[in-house]
Backbone atoms as SQL, in Angstrom:
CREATE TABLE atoms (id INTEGER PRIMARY KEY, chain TEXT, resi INTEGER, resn TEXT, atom TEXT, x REAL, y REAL, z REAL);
INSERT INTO atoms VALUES
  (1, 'A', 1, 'UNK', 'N', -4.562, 4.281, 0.107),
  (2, 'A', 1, 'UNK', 'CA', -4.228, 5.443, -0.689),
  (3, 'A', 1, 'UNK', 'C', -2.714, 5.675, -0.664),
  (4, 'A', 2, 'UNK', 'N', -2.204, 6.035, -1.653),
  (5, 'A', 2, 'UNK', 'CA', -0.892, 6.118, -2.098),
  (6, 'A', 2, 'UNK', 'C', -0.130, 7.557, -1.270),
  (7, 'A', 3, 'UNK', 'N', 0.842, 7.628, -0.743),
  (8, 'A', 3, 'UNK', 'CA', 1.287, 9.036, -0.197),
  (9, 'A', 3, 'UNK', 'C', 1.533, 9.842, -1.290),
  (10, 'A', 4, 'UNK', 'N', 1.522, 10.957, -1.205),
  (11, 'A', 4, 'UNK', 'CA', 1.130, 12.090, -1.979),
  (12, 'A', 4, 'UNK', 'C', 3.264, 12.081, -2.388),
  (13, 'A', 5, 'UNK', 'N', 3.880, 12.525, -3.347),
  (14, 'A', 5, 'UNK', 'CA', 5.377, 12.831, -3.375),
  (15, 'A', 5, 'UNK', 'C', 5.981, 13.904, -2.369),
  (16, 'A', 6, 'UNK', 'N', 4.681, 14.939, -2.188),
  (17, 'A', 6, 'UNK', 'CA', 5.033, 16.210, -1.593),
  (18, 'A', 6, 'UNK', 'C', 5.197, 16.050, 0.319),
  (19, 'A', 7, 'UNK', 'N', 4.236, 14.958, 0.366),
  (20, 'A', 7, 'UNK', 'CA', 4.313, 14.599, 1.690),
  (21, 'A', 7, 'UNK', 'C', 5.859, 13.473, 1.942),
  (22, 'A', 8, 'UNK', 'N', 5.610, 12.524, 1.080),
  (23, 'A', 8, 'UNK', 'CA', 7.229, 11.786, 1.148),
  (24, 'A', 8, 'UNK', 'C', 8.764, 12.962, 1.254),
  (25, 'A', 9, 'UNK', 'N', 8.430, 13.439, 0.055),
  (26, 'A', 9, 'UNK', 'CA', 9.673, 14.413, 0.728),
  (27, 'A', 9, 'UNK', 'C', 9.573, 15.334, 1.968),
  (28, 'A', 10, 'UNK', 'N', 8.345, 16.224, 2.331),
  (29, 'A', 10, 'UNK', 'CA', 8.640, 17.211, 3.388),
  (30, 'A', 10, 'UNK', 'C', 8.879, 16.126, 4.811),
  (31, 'A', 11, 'UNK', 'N', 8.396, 14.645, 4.759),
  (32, 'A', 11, 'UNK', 'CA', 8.862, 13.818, 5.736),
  (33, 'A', 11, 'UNK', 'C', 10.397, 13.495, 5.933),
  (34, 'A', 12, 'UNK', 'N', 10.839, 13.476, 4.522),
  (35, 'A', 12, 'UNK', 'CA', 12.640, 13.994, 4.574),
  (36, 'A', 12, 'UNK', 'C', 12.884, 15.120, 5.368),
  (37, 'A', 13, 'UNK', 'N', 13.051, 16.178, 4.342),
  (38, 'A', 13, 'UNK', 'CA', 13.198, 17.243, 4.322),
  (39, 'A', 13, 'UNK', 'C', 13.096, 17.989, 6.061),
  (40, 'A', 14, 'UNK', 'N', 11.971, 17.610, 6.637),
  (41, 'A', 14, 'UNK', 'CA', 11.850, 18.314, 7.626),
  (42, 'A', 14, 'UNK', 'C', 12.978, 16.826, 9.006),
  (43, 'A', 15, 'UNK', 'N', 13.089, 15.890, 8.475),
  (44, 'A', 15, 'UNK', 'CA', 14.351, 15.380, 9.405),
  (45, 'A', 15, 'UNK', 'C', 15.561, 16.012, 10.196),
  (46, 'A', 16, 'UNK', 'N', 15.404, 17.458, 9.343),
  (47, 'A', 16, 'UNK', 'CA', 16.795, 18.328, 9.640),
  (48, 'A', 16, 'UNK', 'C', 16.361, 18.674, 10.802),
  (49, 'A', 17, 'UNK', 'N', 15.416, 19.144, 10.846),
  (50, 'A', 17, 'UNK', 'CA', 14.543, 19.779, 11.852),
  (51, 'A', 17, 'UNK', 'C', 14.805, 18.775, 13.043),
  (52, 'A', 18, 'UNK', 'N', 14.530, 17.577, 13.357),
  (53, 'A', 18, 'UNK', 'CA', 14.423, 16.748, 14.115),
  (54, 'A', 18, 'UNK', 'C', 12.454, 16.358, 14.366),
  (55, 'A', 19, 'UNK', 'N', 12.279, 16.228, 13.202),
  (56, 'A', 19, 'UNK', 'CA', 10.657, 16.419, 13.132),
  (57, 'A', 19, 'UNK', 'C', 10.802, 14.815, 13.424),
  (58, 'A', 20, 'UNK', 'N', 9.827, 14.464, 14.107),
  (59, 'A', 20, 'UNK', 'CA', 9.425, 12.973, 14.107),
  (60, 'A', 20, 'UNK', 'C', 8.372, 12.367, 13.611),
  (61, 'A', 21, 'UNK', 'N', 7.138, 13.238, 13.284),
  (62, 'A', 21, 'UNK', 'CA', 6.069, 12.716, 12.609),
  (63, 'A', 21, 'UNK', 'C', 5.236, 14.390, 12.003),
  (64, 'A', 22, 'UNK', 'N', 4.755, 13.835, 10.574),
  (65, 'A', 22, 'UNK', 'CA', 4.067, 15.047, 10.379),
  (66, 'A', 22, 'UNK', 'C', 2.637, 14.987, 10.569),
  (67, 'A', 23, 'UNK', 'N', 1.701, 14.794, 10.842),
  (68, 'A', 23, 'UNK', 'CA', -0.220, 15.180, 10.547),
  (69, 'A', 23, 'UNK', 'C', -0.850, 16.361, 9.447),
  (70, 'A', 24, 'UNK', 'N', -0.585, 15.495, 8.652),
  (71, 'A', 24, 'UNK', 'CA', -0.643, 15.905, 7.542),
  (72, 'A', 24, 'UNK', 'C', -2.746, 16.474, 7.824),
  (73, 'A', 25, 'UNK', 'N', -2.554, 18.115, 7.793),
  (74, 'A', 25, 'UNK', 'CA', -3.992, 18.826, 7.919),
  (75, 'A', 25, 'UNK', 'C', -4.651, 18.880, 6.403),
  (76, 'A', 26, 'UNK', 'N', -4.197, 19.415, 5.515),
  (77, 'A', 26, 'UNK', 'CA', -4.982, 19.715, 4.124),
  (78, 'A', 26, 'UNK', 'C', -4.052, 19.873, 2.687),
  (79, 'A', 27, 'UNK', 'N', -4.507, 19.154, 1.567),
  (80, 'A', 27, 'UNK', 'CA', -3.465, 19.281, 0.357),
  (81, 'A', 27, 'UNK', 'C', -4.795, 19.416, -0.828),
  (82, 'A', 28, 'UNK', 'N', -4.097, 20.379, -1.462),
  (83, 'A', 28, 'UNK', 'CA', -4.951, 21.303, -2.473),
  (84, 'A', 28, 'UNK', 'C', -4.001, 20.630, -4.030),
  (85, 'A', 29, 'UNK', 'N', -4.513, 20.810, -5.348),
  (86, 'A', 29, 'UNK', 'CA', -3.618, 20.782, -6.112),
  (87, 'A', 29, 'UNK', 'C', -2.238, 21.532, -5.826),
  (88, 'A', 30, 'UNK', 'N', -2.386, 23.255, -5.085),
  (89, 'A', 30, 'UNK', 'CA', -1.203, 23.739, -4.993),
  (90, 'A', 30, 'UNK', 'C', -0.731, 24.044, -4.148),
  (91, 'A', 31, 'UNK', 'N', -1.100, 23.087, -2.950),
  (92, 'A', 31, 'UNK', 'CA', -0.130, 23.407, -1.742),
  (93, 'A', 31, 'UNK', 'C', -0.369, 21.980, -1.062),
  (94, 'A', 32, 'UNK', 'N', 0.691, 21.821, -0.064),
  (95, 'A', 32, 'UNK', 'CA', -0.031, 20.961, 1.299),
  (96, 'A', 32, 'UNK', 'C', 0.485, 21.219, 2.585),
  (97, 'A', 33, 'UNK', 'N', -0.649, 20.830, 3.540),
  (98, 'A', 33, 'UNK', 'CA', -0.356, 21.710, 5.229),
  (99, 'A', 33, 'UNK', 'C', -0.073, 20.673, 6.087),
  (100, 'A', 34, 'UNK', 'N', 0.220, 20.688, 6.954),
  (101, 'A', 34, 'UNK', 'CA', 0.090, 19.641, 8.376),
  (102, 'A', 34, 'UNK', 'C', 0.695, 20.457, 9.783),
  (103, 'A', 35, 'UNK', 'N', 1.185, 19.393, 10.565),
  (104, 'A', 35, 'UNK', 'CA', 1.669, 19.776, 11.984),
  (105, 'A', 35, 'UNK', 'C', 2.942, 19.036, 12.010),
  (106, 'A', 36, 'UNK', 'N', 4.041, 19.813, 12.214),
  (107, 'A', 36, 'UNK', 'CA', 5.099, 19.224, 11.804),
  (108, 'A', 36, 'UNK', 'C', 5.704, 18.996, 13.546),
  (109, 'A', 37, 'UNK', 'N', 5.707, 17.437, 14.123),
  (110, 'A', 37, 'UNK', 'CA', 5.891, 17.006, 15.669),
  (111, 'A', 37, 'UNK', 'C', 6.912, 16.895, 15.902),
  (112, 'A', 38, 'UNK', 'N', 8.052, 17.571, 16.692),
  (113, 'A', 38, 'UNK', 'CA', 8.817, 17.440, 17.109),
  (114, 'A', 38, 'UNK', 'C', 8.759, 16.580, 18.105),
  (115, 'A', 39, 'UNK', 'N', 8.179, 16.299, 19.017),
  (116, 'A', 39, 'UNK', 'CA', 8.103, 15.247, 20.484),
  (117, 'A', 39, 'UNK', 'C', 6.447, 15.072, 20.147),
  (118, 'A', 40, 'UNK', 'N', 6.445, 13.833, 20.096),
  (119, 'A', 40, 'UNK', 'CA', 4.983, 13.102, 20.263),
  (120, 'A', 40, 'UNK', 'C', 4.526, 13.184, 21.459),
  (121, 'A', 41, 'UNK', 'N', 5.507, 13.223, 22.733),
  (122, 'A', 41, 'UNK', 'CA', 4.800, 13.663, 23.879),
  (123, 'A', 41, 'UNK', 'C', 4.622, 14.600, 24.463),
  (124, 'A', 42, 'UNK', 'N', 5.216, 15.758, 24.022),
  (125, 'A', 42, 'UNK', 'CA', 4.807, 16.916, 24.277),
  (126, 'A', 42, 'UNK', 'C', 4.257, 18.080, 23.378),
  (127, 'A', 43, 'UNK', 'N', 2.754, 18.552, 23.586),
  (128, 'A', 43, 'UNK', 'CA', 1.720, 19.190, 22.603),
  (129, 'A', 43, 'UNK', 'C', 2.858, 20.381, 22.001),
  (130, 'A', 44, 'UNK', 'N', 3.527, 21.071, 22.857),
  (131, 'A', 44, 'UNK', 'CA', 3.970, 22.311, 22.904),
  (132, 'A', 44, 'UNK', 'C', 4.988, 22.181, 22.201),
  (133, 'A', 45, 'UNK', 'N', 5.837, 20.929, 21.867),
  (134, 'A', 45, 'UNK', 'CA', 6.297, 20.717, 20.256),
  (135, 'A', 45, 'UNK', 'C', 6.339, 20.500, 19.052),
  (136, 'A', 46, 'UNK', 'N', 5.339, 21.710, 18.630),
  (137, 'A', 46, 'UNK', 'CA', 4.511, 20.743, 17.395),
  (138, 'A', 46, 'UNK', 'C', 4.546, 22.696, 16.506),
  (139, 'A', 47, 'UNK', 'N', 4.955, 22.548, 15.134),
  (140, 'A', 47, 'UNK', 'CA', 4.529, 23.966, 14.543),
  (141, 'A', 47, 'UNK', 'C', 3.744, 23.485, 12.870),
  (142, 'A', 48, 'UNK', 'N', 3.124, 24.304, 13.092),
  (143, 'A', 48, 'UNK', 'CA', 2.123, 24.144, 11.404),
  (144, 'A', 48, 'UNK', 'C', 2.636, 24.729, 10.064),
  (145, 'A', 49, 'UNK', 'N', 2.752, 24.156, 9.545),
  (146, 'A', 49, 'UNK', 'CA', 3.529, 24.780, 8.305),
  (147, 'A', 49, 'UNK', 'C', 2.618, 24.569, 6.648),
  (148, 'A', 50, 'UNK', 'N', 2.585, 25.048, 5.628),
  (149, 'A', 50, 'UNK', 'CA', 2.149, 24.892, 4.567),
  (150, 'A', 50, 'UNK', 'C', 3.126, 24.842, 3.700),
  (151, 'A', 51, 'UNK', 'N', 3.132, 24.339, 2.162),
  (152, 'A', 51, 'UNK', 'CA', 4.242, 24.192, 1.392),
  (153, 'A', 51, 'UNK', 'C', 3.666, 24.883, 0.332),
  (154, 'A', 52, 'UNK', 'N', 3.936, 25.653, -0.562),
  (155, 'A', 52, 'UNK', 'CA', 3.200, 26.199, -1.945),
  (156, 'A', 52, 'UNK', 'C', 3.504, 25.800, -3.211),
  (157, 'A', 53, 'UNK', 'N', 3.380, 24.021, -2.679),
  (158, 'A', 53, 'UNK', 'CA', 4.314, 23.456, -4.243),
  (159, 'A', 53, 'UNK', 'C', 2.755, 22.521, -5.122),
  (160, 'A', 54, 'UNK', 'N', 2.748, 21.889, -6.110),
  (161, 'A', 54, 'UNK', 'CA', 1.940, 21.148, -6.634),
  (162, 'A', 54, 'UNK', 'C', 2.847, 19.782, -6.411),
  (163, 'A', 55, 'UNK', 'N', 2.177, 18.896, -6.801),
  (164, 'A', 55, 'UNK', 'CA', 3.129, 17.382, -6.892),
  (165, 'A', 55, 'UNK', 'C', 4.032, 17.643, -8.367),
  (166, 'A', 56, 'UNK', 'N', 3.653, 18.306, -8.823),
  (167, 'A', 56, 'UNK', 'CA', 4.636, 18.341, -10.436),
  (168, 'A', 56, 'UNK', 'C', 6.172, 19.475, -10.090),
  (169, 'A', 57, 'UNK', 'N', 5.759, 20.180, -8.720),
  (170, 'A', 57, 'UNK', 'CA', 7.047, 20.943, -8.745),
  (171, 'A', 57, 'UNK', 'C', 8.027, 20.258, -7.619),
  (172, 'A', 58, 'UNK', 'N', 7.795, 19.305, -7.001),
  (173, 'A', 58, 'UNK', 'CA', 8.596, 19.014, -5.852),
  (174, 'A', 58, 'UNK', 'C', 10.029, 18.190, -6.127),
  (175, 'A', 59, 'UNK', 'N', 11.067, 18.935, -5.493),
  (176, 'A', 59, 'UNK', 'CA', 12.378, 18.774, -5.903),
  (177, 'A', 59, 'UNK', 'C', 12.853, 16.752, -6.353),
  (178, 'A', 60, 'UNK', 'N', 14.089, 16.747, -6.988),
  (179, 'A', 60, 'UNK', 'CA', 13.875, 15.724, -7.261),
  (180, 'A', 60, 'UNK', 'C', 14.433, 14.302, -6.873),
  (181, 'A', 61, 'UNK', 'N', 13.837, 13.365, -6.908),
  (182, 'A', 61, 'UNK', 'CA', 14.179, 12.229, -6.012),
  (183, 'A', 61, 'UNK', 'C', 15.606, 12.310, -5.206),
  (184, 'A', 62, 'UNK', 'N', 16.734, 12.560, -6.076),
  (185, 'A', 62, 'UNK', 'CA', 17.912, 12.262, -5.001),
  (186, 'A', 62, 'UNK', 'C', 18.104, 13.585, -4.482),
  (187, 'A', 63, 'UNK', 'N', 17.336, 14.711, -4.222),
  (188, 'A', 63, 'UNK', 'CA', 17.900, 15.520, -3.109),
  (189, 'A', 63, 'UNK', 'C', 17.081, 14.868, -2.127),
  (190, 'A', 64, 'UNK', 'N', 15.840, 13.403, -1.873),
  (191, 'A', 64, 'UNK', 'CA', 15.787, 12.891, -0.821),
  (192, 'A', 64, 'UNK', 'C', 16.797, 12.055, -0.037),
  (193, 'A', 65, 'UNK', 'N', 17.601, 11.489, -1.229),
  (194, 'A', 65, 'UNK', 'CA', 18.889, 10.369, -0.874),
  (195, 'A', 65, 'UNK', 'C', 20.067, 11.618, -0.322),
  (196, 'A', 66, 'UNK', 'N', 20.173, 12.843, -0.895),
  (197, 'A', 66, 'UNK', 'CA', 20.953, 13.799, 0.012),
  (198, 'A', 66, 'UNK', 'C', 20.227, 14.159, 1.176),
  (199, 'A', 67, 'UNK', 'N', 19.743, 14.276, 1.560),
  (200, 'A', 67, 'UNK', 'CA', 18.813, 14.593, 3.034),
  (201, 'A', 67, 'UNK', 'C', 19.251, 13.718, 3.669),
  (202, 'A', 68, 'UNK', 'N', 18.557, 12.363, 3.492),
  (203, 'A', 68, 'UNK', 'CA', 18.842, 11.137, 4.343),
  (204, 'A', 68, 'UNK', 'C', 20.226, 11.257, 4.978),
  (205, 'A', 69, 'UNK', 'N', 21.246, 11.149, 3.805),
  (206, 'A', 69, 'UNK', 'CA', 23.026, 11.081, 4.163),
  (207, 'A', 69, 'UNK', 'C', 22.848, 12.273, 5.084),
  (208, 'A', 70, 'UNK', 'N', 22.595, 13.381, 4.921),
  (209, 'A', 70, 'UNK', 'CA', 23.211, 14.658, 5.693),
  (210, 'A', 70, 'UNK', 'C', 22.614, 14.266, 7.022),
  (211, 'A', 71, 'UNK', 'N', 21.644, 13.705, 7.381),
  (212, 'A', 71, 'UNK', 'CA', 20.646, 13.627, 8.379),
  (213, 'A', 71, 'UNK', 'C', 21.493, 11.993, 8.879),
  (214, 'A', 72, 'UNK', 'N', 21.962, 10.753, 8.689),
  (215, 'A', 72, 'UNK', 'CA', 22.711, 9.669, 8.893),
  (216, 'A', 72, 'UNK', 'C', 24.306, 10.261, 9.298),
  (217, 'A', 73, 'UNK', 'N', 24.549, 10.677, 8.298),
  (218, 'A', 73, 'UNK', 'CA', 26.123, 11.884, 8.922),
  (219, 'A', 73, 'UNK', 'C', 25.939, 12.741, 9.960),
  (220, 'A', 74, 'UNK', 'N', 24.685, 13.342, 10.252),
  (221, 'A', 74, 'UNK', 'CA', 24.643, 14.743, 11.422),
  (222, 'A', 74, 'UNK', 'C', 25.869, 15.763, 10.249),
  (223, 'A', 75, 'UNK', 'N', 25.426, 16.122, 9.083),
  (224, 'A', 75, 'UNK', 'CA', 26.564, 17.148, 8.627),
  (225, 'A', 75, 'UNK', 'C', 25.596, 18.297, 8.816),
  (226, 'A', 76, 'UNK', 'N', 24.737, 18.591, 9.770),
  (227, 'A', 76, 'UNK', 'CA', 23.782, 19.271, 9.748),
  (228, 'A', 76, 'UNK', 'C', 23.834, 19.972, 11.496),
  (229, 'A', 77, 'UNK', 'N', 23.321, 21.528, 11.362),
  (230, 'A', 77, 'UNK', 'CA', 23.261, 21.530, 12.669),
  (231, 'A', 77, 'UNK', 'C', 21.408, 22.419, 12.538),
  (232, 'A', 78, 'UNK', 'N', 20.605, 21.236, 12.659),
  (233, 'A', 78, 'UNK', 'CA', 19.090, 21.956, 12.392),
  (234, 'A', 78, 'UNK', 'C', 19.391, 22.589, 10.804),
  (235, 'A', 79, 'UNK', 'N', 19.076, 23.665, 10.876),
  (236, 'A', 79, 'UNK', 'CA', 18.751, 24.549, 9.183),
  (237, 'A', 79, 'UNK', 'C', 20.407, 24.754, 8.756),
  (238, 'A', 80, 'UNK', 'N', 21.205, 24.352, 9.544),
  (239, 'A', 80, 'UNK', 'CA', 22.419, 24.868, 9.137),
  (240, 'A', 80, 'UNK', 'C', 23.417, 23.718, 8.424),
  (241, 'A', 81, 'UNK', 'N', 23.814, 23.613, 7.050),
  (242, 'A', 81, 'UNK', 'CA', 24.429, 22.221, 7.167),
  (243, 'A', 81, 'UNK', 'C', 26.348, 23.009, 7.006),
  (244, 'A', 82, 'UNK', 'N', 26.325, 21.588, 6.709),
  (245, 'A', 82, 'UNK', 'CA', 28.050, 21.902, 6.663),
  (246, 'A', 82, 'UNK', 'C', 28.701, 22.581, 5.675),
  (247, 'A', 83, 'UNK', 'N', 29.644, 23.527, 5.961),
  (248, 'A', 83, 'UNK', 'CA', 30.158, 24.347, 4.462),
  (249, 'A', 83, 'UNK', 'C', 30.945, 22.979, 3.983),
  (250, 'A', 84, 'UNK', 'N', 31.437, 21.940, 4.671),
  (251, 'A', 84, 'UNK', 'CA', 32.108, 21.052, 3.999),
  (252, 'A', 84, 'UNK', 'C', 31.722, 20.326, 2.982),
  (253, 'A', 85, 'UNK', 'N', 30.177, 20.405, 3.240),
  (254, 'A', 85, 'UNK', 'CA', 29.444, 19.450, 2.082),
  (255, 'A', 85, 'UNK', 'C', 29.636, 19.440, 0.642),
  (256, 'A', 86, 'UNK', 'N', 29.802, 20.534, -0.065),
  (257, 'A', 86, 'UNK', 'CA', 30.533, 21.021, -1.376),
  (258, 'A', 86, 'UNK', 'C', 31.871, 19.914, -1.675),
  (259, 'A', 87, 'UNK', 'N', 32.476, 19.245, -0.886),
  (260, 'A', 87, 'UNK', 'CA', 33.925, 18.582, -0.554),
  (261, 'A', 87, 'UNK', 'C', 33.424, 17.520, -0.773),
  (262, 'A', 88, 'UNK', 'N', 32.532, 17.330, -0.245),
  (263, 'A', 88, 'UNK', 'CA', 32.516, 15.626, 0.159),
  (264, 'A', 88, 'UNK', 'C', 32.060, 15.198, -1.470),
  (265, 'A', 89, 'UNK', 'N', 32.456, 13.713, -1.440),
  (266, 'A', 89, 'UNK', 'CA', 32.059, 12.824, -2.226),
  (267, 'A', 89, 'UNK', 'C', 31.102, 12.191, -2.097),
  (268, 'A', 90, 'UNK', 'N', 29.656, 12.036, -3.031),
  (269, 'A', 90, 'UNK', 'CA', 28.957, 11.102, -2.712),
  (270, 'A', 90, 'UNK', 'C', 29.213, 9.741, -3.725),
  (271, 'A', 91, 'UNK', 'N', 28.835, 9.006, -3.201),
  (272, 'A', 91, 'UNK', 'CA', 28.941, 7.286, -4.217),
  (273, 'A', 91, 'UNK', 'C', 27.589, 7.405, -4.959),
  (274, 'A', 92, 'UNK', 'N', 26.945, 8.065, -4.302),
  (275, 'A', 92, 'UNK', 'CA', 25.400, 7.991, -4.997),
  (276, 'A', 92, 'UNK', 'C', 25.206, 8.962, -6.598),
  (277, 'A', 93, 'UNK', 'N', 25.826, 9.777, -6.308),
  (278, 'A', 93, 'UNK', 'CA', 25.773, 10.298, -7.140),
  (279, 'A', 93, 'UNK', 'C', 27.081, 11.632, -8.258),
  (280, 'A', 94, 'UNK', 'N', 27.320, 12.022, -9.292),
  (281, 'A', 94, 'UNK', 'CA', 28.528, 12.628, -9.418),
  (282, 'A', 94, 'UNK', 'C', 28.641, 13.925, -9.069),
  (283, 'A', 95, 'UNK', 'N', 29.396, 14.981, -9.169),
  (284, 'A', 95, 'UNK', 'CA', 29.721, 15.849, -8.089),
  (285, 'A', 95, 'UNK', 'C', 28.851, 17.078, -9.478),
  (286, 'A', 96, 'UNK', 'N', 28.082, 16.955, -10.532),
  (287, 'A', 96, 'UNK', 'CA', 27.606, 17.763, -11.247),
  (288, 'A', 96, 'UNK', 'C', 26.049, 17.610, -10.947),
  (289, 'A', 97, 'UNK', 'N', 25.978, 16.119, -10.609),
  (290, 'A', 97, 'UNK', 'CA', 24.443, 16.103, -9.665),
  (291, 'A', 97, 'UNK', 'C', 24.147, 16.425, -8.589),
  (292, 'A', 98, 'UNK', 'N', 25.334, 16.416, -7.537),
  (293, 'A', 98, 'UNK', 'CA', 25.767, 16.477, -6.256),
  (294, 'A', 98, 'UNK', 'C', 25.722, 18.176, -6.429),
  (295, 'A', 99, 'UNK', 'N', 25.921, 19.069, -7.038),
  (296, 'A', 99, 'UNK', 'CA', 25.822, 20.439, -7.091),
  (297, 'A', 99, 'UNK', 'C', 24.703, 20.873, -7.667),
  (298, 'A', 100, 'UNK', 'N', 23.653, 20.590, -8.379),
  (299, 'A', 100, 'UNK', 'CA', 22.401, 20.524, -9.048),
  (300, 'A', 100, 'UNK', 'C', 21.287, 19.978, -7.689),
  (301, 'A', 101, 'UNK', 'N', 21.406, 19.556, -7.045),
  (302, 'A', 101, 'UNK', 'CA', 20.815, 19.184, -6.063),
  (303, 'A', 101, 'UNK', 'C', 20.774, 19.585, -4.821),
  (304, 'A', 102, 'UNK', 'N', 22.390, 20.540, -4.135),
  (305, 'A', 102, 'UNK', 'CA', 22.452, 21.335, -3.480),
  (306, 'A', 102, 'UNK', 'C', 21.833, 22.509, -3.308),
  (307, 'A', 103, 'UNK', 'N', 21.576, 22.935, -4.941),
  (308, 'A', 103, 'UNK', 'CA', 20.785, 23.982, -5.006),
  (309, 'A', 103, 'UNK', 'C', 18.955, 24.029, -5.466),
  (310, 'A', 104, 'UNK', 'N', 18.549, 22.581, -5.297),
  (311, 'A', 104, 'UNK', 'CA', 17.376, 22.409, -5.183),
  (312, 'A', 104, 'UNK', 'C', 17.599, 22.349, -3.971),
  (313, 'A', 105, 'UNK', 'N', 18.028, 22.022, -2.829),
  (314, 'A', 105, 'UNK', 'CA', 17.976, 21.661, -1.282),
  (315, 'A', 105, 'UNK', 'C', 18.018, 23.429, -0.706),
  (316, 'A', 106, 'UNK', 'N', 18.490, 24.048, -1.284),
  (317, 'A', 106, 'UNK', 'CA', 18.994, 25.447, -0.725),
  (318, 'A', 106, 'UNK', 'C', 17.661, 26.425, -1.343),
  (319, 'A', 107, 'UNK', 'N', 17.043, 25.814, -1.877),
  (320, 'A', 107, 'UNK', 'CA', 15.861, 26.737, -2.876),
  (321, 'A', 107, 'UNK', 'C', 14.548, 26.512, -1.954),
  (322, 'A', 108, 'UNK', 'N', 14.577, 25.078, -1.272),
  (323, 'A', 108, 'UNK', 'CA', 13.017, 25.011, -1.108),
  (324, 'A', 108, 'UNK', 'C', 12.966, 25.871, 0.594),
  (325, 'A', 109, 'UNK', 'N', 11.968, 26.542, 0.309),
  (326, 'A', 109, 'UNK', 'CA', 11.119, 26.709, 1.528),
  (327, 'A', 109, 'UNK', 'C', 9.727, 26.466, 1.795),
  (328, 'A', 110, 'UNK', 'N', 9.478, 26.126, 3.613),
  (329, 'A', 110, 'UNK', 'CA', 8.365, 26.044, 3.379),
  (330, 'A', 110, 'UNK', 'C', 7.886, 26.809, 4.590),
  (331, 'A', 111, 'UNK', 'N', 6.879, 27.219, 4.575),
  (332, 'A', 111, 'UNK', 'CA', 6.394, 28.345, 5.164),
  (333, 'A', 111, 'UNK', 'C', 5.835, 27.820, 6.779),
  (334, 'A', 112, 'UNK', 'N', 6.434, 28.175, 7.311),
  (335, 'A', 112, 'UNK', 'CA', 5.708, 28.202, 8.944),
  (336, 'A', 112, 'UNK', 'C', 4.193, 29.441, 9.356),
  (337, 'A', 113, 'UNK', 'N', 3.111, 28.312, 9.627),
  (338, 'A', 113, 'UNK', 'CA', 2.045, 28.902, 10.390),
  (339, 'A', 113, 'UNK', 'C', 1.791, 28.746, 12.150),
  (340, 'A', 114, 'UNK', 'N', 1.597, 30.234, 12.159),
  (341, 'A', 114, 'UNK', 'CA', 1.262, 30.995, 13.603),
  (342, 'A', 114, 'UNK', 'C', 0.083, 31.695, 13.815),
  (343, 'A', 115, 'UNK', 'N', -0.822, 31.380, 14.113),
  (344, 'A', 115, 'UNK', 'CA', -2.445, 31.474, 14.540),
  (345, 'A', 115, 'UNK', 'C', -2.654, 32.182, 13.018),
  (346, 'A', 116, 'UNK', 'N', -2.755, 31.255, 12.153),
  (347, 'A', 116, 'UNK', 'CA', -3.380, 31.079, 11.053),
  (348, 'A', 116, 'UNK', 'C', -2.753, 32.001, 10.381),
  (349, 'A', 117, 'UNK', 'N', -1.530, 32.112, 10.179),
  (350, 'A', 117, 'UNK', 'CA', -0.615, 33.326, 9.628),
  (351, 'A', 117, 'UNK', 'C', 0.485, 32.619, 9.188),
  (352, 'A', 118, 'UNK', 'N', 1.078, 32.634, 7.725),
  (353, 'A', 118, 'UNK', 'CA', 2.183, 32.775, 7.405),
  (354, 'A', 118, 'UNK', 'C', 3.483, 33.551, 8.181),
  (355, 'A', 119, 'UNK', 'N', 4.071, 33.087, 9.037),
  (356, 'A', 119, 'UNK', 'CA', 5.138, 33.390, 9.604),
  (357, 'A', 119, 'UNK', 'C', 6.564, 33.583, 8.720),
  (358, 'A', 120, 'UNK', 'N', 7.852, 32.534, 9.389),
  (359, 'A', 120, 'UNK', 'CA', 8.817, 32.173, 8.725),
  (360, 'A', 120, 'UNK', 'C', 9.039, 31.115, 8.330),
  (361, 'A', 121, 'UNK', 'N', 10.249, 30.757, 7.874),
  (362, 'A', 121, 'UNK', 'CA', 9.956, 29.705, 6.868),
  (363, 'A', 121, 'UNK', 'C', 11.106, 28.709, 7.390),
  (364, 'A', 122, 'UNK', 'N', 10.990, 27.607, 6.988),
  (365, 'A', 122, 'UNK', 'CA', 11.945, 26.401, 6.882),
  (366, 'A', 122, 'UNK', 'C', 12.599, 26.438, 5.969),
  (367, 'A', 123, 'UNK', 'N', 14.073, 26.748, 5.594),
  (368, 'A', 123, 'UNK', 'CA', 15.071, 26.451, 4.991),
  (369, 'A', 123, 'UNK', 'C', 16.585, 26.238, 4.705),
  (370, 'A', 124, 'UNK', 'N', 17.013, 26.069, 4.312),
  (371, 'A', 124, 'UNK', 'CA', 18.789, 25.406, 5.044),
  (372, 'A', 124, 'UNK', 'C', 19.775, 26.503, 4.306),
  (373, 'A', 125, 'UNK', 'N', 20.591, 26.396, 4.955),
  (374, 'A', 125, 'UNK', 'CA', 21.424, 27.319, 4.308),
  (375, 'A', 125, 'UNK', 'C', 22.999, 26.915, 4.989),
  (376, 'A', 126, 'UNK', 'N', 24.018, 27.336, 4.580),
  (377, 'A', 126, 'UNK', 'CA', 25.056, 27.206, 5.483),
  (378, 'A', 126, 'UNK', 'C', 25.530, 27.578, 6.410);
């Protein structure tokens, strides 16, 4: 079976985090859940989160190729990235995509669960 898009990216996406593997629990047309693992060896690093996207809304391919770089650079500190990033040059892409994509990266959240409760959320900001 083919990975779902929504799961390929939140496997990006949550890199900031220092997530190492997700367990992916349940995906509906309009959402999908799992256990997002920080340490595979320890239980007590692990938080549940849901996303409230469909596969038709999930941001688009190269804010995964921006993740990767920010996450290969460390221009990131966890949810926090660099105010420098606006500066930098990417080769990948021009600085009108490179700003169109910042603000798909700055838009998504995804919701953290706590004994079966919508908590807070995962999202980056500067």
């Amino acid at each position: 079976m083919q990975e779902s898009k929504r799961l390929n990216f939140l496997k990006s996406y949550l890199k900031l985090y220092g997530v190492e593997k997700i367990k992916l629990t349940n995906e509906t047309v309009d959402s999908i859940s799992g256990i997002a693992i920080y340490d595979e060896n320890d239980p007590e690093e692990r938080q549940e989160f849901i996303w409230h996207k469909s596969e038709m809304e999930i941001p688009s391919p190269e804010l995964n190729i921006l993740i990767e770089k920010i996450v290969a650079e460390k221009w990131h500190n966890g949810d926090k990235i660099s105010e420098h990033i606006e500066e930098l040059e990417f080769e990948e892409f021009d600085n009108s995509t490179k700003e169109k994509i910042l603000t798909e990266l700055f838009d998504v959240r995804i919701r953290m669960v706590d004994d079966g409760e919508e908590t807070d959320s995962y999202w980056v900001h500067y």
